[in-house]
MMTF fields as JSON, N, C-alpha, C and O atoms, coordinates in Angstrom:
{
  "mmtfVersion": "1.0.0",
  "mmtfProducer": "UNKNOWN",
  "numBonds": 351,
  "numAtoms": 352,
  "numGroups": 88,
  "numChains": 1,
  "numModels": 1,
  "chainsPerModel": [1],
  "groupsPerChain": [88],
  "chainIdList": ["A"],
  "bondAtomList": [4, 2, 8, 6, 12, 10, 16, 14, 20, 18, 24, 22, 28, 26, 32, 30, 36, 34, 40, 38, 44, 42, 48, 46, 52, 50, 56, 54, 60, 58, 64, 62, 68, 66, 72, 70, 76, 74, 80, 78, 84, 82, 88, 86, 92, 90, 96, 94, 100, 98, 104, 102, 108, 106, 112, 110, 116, 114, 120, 118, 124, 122, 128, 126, 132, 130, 136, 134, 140, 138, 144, 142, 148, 146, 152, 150, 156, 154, 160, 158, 164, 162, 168, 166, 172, 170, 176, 174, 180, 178, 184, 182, 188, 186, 192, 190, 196, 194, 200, 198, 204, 202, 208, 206, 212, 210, 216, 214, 220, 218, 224, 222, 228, 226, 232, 230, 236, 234, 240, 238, 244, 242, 248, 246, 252, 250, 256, 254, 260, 258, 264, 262, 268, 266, 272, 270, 276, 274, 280, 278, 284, 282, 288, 286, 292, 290, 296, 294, 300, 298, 304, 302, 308, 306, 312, 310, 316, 314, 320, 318, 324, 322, 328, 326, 332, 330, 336, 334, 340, 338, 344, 342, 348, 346],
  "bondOrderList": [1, 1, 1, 1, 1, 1, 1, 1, 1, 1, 1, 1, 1, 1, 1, 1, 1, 1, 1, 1, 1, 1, 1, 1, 1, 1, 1, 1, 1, 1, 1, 1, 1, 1, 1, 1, 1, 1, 1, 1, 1, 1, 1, 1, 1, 1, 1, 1, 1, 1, 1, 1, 1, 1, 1, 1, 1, 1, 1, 1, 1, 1, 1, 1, 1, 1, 1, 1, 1, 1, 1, 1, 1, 1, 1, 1, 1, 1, 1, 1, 1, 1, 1, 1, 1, 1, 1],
  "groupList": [{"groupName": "UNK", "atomNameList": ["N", "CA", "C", "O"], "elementList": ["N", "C", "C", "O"], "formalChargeList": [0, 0, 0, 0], "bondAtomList": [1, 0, 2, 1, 3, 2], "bondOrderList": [1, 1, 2], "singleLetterCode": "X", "chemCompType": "L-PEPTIDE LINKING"}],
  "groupTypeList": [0, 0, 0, 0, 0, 0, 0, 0, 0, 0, 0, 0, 0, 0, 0, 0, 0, 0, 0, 0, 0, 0, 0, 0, 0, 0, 0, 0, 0, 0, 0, 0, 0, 0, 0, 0, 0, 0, 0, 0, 0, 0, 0, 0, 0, 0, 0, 0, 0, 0, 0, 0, 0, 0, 0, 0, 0, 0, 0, 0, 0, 0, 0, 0, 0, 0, 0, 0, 0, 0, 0, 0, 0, 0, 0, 0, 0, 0, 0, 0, 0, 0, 0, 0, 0, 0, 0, 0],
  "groupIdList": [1, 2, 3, 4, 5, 6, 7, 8, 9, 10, 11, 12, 13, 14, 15, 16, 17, 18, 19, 20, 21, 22, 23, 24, 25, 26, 27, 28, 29, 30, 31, 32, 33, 34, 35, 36, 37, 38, 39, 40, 41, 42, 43, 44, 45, 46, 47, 48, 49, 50, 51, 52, 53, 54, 55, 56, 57, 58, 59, 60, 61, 62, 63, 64, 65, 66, 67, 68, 69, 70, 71, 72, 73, 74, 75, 76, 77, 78, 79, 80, 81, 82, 83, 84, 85, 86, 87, 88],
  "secStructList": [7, 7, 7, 7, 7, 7, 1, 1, 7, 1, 7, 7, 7, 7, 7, 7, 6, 6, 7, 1, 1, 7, 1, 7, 2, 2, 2, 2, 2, 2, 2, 2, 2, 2, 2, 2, 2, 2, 2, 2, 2, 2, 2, 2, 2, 2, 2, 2, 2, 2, 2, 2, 2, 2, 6, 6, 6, 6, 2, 2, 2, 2, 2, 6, 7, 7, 7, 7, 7, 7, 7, 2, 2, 2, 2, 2, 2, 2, 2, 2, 2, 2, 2, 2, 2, 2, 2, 7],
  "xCoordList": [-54.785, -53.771, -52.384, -52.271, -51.38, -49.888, -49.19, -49.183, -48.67, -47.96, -46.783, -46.067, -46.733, -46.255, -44.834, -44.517, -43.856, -42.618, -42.037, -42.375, -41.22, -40.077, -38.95, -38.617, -37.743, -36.729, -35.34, -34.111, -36.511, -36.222, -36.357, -36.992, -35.182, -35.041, -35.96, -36.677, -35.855, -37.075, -36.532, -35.336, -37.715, -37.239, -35.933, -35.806, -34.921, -33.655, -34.091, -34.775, -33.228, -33.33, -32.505, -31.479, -32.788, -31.87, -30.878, -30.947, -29.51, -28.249, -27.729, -27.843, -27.273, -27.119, -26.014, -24.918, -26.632, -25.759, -24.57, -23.795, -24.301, -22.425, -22.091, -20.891, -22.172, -21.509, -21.109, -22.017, -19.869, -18.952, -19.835, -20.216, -20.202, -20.389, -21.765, -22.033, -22.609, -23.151, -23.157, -24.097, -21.384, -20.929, -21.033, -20.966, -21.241, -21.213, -19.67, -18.871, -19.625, -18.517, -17.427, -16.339, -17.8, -16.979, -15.673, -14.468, -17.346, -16.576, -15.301, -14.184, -15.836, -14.918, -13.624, -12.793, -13.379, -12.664, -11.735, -10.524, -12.318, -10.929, -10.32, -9.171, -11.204, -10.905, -9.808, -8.793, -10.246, -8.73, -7.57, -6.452, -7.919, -6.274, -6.021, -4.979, -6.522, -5.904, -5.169, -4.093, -5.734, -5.268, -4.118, -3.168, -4.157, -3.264, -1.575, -0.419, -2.047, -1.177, -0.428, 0.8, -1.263, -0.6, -0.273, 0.896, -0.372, 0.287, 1.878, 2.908, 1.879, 3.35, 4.272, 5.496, 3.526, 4.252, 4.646, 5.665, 4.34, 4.132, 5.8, 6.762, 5.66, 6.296, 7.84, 8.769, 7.953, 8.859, 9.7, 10.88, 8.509, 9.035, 10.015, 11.176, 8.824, 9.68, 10.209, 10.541, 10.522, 11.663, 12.701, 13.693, 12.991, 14.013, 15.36, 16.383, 14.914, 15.618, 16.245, 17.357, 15.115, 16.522, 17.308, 18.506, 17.01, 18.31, 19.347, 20.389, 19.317, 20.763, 21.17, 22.375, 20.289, 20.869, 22.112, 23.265, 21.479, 21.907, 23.314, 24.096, 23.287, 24.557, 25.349, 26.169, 25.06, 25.996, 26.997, 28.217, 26.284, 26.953, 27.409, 27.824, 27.462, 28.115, 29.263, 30.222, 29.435, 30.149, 31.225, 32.403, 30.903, 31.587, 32.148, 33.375, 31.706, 32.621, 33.573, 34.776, 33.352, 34.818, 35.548, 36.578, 35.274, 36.384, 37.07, 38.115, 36.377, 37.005, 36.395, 37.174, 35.826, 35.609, 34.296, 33.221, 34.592, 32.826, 31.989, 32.307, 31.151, 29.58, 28.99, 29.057, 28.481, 27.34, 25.999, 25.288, 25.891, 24.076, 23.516, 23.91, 22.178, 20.817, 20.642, 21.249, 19.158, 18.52, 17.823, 16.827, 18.807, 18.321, 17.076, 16.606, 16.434, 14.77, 14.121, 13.368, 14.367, 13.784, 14.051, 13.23, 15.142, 15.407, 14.584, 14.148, 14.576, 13.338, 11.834, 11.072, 11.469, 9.985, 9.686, 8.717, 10.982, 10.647, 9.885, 8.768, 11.609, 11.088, 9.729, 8.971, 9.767, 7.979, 7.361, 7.072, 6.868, 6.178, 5.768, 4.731, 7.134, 7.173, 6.95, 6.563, 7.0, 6.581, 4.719, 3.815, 4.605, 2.407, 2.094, 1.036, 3.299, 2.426, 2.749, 1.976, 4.055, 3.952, 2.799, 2.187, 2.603, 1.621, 0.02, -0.779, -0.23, -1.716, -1.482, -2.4],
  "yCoordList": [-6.454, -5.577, -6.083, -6.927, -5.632, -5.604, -4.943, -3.73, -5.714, -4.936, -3.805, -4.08, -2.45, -1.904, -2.138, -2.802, -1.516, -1.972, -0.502, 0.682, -1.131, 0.088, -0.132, -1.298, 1.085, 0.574, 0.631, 0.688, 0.57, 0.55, -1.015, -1.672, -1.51, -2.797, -2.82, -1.893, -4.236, -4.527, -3.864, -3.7, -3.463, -2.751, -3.373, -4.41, -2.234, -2.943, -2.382, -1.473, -3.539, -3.086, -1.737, -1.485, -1.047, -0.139, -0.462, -1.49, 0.213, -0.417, -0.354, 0.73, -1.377, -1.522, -0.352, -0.216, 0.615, 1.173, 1.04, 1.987, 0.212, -0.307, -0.333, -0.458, -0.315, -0.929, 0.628, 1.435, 0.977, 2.057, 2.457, 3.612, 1.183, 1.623, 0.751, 0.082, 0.671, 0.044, -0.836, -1.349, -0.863, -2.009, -3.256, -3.432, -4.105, -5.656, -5.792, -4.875, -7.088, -6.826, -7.922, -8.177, -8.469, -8.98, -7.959, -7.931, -6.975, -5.903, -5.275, -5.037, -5.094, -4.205, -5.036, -4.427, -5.912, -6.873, -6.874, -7.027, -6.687, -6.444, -5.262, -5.307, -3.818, -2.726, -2.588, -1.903, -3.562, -2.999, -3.969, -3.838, -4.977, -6.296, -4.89, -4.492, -3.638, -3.224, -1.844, -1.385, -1.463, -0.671, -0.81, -0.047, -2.13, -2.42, -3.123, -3.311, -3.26, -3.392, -2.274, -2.187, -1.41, 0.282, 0.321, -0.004, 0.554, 1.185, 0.378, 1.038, -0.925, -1.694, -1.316, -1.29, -0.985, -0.86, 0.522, 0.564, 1.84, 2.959, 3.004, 3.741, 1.996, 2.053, 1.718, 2.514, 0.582, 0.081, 0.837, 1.074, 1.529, 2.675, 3.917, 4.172, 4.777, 5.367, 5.43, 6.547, 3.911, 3.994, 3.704, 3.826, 3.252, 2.792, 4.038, 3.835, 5.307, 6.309, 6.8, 7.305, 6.501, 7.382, 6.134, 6.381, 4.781, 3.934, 4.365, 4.659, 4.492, 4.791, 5.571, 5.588, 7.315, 8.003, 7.913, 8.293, 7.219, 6.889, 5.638, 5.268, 5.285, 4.378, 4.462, 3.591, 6.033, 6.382, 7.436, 7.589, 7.908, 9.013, 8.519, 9.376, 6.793, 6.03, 5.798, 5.793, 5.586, 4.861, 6.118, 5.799, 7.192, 8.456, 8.561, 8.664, 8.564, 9.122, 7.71, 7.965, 6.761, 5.908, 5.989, 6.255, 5.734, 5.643, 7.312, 7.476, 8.406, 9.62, 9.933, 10.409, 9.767, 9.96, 11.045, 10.584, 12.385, 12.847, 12.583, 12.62, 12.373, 11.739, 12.953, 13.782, 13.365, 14.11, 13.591, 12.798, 14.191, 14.215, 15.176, 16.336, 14.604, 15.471, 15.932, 15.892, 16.544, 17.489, 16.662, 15.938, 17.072, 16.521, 16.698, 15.776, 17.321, 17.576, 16.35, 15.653, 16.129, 14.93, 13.817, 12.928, 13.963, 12.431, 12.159, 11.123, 13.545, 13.689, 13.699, 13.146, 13.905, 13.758, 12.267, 11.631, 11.824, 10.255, 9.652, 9.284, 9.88, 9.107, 9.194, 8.395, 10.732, 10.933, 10.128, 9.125, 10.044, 9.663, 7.78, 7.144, 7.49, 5.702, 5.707, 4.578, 6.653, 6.272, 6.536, 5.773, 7.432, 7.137, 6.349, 5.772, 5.841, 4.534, 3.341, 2.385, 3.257, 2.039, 2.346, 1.399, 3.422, 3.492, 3.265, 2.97, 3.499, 3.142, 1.864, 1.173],
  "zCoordList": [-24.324, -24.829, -24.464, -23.576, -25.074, -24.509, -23.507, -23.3, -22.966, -21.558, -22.184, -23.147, -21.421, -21.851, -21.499, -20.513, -22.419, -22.617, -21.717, -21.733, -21.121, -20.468, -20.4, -20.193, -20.571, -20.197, -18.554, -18.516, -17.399, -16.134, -16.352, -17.177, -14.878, -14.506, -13.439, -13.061, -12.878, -11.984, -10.636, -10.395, -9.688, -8.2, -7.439, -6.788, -7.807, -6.824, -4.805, -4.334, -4.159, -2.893, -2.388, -3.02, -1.543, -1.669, -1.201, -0.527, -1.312, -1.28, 0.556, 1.128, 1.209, 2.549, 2.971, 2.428, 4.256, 4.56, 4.788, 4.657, 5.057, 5.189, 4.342, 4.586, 3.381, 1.759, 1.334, 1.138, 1.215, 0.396, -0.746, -0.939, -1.658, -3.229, -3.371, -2.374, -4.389, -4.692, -5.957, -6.564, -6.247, -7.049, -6.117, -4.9, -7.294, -7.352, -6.109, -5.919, -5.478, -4.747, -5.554, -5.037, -6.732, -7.862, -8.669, -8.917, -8.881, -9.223, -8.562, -9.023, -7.36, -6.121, -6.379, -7.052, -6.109, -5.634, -7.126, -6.969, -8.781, -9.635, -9.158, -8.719, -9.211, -9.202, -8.028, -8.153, -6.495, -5.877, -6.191, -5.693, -7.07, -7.533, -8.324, -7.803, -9.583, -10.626, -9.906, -10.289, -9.13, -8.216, -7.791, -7.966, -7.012, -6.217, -7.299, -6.919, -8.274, -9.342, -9.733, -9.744, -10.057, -10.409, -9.498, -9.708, -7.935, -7.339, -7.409, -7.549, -7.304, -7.301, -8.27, -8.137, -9.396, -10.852, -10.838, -11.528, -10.356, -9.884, -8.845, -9.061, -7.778, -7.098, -7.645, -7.5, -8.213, -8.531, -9.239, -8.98, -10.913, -11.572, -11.134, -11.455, -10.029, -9.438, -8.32, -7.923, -7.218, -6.837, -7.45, -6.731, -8.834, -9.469, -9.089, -8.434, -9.75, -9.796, -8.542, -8.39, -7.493, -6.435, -6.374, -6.237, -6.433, -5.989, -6.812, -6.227, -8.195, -8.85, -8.706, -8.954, -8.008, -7.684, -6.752, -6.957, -5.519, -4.395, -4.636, -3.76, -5.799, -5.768, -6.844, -7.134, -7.828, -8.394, -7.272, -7.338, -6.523, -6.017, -4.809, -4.029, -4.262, -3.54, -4.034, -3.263, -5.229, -5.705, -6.272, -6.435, -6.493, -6.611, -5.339, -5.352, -4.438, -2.898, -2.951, -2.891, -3.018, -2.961, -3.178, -2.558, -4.456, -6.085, -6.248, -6.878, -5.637, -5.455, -7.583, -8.409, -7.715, -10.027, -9.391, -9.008, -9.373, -9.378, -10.351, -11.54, -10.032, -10.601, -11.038, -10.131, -11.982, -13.106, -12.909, -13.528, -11.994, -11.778, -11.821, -11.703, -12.062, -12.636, -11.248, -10.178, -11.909, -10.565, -9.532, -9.536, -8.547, -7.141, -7.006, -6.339, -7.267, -7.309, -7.879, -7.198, -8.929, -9.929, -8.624, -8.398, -7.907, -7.386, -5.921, -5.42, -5.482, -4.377, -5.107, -4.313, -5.708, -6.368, -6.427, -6.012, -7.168, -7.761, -6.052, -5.688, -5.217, -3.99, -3.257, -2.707, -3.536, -2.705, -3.449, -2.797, -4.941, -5.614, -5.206, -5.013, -5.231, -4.49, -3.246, -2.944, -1.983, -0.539, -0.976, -0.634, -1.549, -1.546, -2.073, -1.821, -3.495, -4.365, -3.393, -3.458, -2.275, -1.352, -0.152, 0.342, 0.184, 0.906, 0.756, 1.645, -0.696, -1.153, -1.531, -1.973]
}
């Protein structure tokens, strides 16, 4: 007769307690470069904003011209937002 057909793979070992995941560690290893990408790009994004905050309203106390700025809120969010994306 014919061997029957299934669609299970052959007996894996079980996965070593130390190991986080039981991804491939090929795998692991894009997932934290793409990670670690977003977080830079993340960072960069939103630290952009408090710097201009911070050096329009430098540049207002000199020059004595008051500066028209947005909500100080937006400019504290951004920053939190860039100290966790530099921290992860």
């Amino acid at each position: 007769m014919h061997d029957p057909v299934t669609l299970l793979g052959p007996q894996v070992p079980p996965p070593d307690s130390r190991r986080i995941s039981a991804l491939p560690p090929d795998l692991l290893e894009q997932v934290r470069g793409r990670v670690r990408f977003l977080a830079l790009l993340i960072f960069v994004i939103f630290g952009f904003e408090p710097f201009l905050y911070l050096l329009v309203w430098t540049v207002g106390k000199v020059t004595g011209i008051p500066a028209a700025f947005g909500n100080q809120g937006f400019a504290l969010a951004d920053l939190s937002v860039a100290a966790v994306s530099a921290a992860l």
